[in-house]
C-alpha positions, 0 to 999 in steps of 0.5 A, a space after each residue: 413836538 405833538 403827541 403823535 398820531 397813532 389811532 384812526 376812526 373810521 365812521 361806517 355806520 351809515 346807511 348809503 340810502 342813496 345807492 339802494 337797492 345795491 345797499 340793502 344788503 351790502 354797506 355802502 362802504 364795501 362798494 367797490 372802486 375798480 376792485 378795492 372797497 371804498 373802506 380798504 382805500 381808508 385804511 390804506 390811507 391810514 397804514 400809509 400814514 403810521 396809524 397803528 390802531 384802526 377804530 370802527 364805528 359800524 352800525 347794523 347790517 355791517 358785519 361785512 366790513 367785519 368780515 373783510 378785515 378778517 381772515 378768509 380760511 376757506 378762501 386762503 386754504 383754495 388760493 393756496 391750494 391752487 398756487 395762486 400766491 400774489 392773490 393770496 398775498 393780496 388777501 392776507 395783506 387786507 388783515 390788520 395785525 392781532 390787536 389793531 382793530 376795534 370795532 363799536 357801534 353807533 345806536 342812533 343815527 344822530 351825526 358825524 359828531 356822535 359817530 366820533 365820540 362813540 370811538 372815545 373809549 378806544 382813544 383815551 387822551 390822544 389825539 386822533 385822526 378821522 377818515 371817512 370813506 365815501 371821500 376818496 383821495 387820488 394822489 402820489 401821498 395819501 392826504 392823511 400822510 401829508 396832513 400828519 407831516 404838517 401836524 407834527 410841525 404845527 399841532 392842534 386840530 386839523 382838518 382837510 380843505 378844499 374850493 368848492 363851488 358856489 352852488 356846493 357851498 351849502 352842503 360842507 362845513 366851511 372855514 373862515 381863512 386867516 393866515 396862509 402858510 403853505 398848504 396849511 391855513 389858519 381857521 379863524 371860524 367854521 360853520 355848517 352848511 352855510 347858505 353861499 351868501 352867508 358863508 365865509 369863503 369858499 373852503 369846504 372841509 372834507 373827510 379827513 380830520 385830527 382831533 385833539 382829545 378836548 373834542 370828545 369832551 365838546 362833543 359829549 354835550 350832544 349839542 345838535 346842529 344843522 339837520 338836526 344832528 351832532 355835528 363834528 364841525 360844531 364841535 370844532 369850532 368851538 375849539 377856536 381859540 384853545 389852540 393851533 386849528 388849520 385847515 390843510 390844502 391837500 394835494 391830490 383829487 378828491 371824488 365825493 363817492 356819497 354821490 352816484 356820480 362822484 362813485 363813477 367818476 372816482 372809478 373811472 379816475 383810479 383805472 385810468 391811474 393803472 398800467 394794467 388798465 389804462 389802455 383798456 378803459 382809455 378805448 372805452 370811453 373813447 367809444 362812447 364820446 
């Protein structure tokens, strides 16, 4: 059986340039969708999923995912004081337990490949999931869950897919399909940010990844890539070969919460997923179509 899958990284230390000014002073991380910031859907993602242990790789301005992860005295001490128990609940279940987060930062700007290998020292040699938080998953089971059921039948490096449009190919790492089994398909390839004519198929990898240790060691070569960076799909792919690498079909909805749109959509999607709301925003849009 695969060595299990116990730690997660979370790379945070962007700087979310594309929704200033909100972001000048907030980590675009911490942008809510309904009322959860897009970091706590990640880590909820992850505890779904077993994670035990919660690596952070921030950057500066983002002592706000700090703060939020931590505990609130005077906040606490107010709601408690006020008999306000299911909003007190709801803060303290925010806090990981003493001893499962960490967090580093990342110095330079230089990739999702750098983010990654920042958080080496905390993994050791274990496999490691990956979860970036501008992509947001609506579905019954988190896709981190689903991904790590599949991976204890099968092992190796794994990464989330997806069909993109032609015209989107551009901007994703794309695999090279081979056999299809399920929702898993074998990765015979992977390139990034192909042009449409050049690229292999049409699915994109997403922000959810498990990682064999062997990657951290690739990845330290500081080979840059498209855009000038160190890019994880790179890595990836030249771990073809070394062993098992599938791609996952995962099944929920996935809103690219990088964009302005993609953000609106994905809180329109999560409100109209809760009973409380539904009606409500249900009239509203109605209002304005």
């Amino acid at each position: 059986m695969p060595v299990p899958i116990r730690k997660a990284i979370f790379p945070v230390g962007g700087l979310g340039t594309r929704f200033l000014p909100a972001t000048k002073s907030m980590p675009k991380e911490m942008l809510p969708v309904v009322d959860k910031p897009l970091i706590q859907y990640a880590v909820e993602e992850a505890r779904e999923a077993g994670i035990e242990e919660f690596i952070f790789v921030t950057g500066r301005g983002k002592t706000a995912i700090e703060d939020h992860f931590d505990h609130a005295y005077e906040l606490q001490t107010m709601l408690k004081s006020r008999h306000r128990g299911e909003a007190l609940a709801m803060v303290k279940a925010t806090i990981p337990g003493p001893g499962q987060i960490a967090y580093t930062r990342q110095l330079e700007p230089l990739g999702l490949g750098h983010a990654v290998w920042c958080a080496r020292n905390f993994v050791g040699m274990e496999p490691v999931a990956v979860l970036l938080a501008d992509d947001l998953i609506l579905g019954k089971t988190g896709c981190l869950k689903e991904m790590i059921e599949a991976y204890n039948d099968v092992g190796g490096n794994m990464v989330a897919v997806m069909e993109v449009p032609d015209v989107d190919i551009s901007s994703y790492g794309v695999i090279a399909p081979g056999t299809i089994q399920g929702r898993l398909i074998e990765v015979r390839g992977l390139v990034e940010k192909p042009p449409a004519a050049e690229a292999p198929s049409n699915l994109a990898v997403v922000g959810r990844y498990i990682l064999q240790p062997s990657v951290f060691e690739d990845l330290g070569r500081f080979e840059r890539g498209a855009g000038g960076e160190i890019q994880l799909t790179d890595s990836l792919a030249r771990q073809l070969g070394s062993g098992p690498f599938n791609g996952f079909r995962f099944a929920g909805r996935r809103f690219d919460c990088g964009s302005k749109v993609g953000f609106l959509e994905a809180n329109i999607a999560y409100a109209l997923d809760r009973d409380d709301m539904r009606d409500d925003v249900s009239r509203i849009l109605k209002s304005f179509c």
